[in-house]
C-alpha positions as a Markdown table, in Angstrom:
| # | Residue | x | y | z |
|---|---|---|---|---|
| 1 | Unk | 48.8 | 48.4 | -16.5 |
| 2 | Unk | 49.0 | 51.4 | -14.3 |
| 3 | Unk | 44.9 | 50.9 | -14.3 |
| 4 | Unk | 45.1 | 47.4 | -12.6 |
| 5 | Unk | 47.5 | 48.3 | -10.1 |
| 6 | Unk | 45.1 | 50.8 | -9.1 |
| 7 | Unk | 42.3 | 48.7 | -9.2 |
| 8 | Unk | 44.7 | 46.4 | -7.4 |
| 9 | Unk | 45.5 | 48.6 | -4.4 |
| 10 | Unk | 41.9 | 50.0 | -4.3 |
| 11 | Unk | 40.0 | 46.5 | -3.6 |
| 12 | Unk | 43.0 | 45.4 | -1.6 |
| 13 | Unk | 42.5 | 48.1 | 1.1 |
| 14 | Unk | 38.7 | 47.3 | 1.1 |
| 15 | Unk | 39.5 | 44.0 | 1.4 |
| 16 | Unk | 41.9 | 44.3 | 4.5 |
| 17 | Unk | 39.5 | 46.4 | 6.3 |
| 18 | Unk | 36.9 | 44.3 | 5.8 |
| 19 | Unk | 38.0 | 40.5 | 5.6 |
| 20 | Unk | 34.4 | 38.8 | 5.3 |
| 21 | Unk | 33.7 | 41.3 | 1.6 |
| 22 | Unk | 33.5 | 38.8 | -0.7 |
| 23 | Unk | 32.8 | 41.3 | -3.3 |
| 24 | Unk | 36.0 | 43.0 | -3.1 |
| 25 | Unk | 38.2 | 40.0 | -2.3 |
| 26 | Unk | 36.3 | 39.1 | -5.9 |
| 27 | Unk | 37.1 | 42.3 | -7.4 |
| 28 | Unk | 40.8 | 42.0 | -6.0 |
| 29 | Unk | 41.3 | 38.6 | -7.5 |
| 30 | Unk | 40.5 | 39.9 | -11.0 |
| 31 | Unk | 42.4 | 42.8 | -10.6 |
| 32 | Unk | 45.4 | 40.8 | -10.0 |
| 33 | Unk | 44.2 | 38.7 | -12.6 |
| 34 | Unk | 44.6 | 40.8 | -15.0 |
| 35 | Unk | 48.0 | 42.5 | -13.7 |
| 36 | Unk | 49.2 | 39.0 | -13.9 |
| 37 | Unk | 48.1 | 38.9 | -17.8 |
| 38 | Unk | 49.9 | 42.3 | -18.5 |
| 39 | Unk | 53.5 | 41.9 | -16.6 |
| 40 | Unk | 53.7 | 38.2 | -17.0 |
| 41 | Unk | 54.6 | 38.4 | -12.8 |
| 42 | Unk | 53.8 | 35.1 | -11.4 |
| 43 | Unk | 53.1 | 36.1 | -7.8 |
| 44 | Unk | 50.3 | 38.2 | -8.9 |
| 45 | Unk | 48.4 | 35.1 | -9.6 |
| 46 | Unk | 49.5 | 33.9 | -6.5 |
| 47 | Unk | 47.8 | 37.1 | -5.1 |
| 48 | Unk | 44.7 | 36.5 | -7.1 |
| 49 | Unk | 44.7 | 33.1 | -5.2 |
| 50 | Unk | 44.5 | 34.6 | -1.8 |
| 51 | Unk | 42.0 | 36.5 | -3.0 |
| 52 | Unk | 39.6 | 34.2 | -4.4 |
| 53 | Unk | 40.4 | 32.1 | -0.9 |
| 54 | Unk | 39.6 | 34.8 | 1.1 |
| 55 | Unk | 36.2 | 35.8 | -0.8 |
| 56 | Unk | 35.3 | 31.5 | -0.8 |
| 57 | Unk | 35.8 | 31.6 | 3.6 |
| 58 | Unk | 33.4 | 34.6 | 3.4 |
| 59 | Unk | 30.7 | 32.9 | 1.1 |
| 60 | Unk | 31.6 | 29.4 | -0.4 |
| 61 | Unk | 29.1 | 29.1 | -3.2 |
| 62 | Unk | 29.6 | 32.5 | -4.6 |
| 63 | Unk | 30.0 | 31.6 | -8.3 |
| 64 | Unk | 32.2 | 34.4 | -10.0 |
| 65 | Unk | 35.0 | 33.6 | -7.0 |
| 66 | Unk | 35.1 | 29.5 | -7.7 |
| 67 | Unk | 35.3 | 31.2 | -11.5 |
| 68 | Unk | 38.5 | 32.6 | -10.8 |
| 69 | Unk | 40.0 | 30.1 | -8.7 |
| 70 | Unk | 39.5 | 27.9 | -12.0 |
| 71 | Unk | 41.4 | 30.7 | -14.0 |
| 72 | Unk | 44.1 | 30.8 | -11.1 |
| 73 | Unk | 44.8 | 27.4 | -11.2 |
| 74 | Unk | 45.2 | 26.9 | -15.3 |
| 75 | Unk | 47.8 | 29.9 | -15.0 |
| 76 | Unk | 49.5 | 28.6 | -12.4 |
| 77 | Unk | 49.6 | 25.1 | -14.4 |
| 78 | Unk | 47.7 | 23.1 | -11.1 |
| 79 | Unk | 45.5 | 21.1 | -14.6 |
| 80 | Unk | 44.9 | 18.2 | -11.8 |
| 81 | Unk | 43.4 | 20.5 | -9.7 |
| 82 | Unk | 41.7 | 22.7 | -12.6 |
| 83 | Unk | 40.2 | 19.4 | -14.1 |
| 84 | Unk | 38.7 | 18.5 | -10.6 |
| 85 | Unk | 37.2 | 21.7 | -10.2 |
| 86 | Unk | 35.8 | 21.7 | -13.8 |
| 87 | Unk | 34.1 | 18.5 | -13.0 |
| 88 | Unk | 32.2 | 20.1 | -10.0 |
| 89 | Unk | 30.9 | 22.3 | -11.6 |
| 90 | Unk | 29.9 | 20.5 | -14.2 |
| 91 | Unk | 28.1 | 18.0 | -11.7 |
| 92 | Unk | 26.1 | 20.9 | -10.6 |
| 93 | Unk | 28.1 | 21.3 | -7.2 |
| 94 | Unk | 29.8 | 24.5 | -6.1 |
């Protein structure tokens, strides 16, 4: 656990000083990802959210992000949402 919150602080300040790095925001939202996974804490998903929204402004098609926000959304029990995001991608549209 200790691992992910340094993970977790380490993209976040790359991530804050540089707002358009999708890469990190990416990085970040796994990171929170899997702190959420080891503590059971809720708003860390939430955090992971913010992520992947921040990394999607800064390049909308990038596949690994629109991943995660499909992870995000199935632990935060959005299935409506989830399901409608599946099917994009599915269709072949980011």
């Amino acid at each position: 656990m200790g691992l992910a919150r340094a993970d977790t602080a380490f993209w976040g300040d790359r991530f804050r000083a540089n707002p358009r790095d999708f890469i990190s925001a990416t990085r970040l939202a796994a990171s929170e990802i899997e702190l959420a996974r080891a503590t059971g804490d809720v708003s860390a998903y939430l955090a992971a959210e913010a992520a992947v929204d921040g990394a999607v402004t800064a390049y909308p098609d990038y596949p690994i992000a629109l991943d995660y926000r499909g992870v995000v959304l199935v632990a935060l029990h959005r299935f409506e949402a989830a399901r409608v995001r599946a099917t994009t991608i599915l269709m072949g549209s980011p």
